[in-house]
C-alpha positions, 0 to 999 in steps of 0.5 A: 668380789668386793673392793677395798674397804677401809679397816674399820669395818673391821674394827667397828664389829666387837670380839666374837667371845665379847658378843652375848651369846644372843648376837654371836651368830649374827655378828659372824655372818658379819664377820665374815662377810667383811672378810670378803673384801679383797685388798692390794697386797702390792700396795704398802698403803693397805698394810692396816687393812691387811692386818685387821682382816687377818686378826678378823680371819684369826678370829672366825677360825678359833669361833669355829674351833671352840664352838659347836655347831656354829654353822647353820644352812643361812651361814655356809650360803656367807662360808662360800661366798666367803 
């Protein structure tokens, strides 16, 4: 499990449906793999970092909805993980 990270992890990858169609699969796999940080719910300080990583979360869950097989054998190895 990784540790906290700051939010622009999250904030520096561009919008899924942004993305040229090319790069969608890998930027992702980046996505979700910056979903893999574990942050404290306990302490206020995170709340940013909190809420990047919901929107991130928010995001991969309608790519998943609106895009057919958008999962190949290397993604689901980054889905469990994940």
């Amino acid at each position: 499990t990784k540790s906290q990270e700051p939010s622009a992890g999250f904030a520096a990858l561009p919008k899924l449906r942004e993305a040229p169609p090319a790069e969608r699969t890998e930027l992702f796999k980046r996505k979700m793999e910056a979903c893999t940080v574990v942050l404290d719910f306990t302490n206020d300080s995170t709340q940013r970092e909190r809420e990047a990583k919901r929107q991130t979360l928010l995001e991969i869950v309608e790519y998943v909805n609106n895009t057919r097989n958008c999962f190949n054998e290397s993604l689901m190895v980054d889905v469990v993980n994940m």
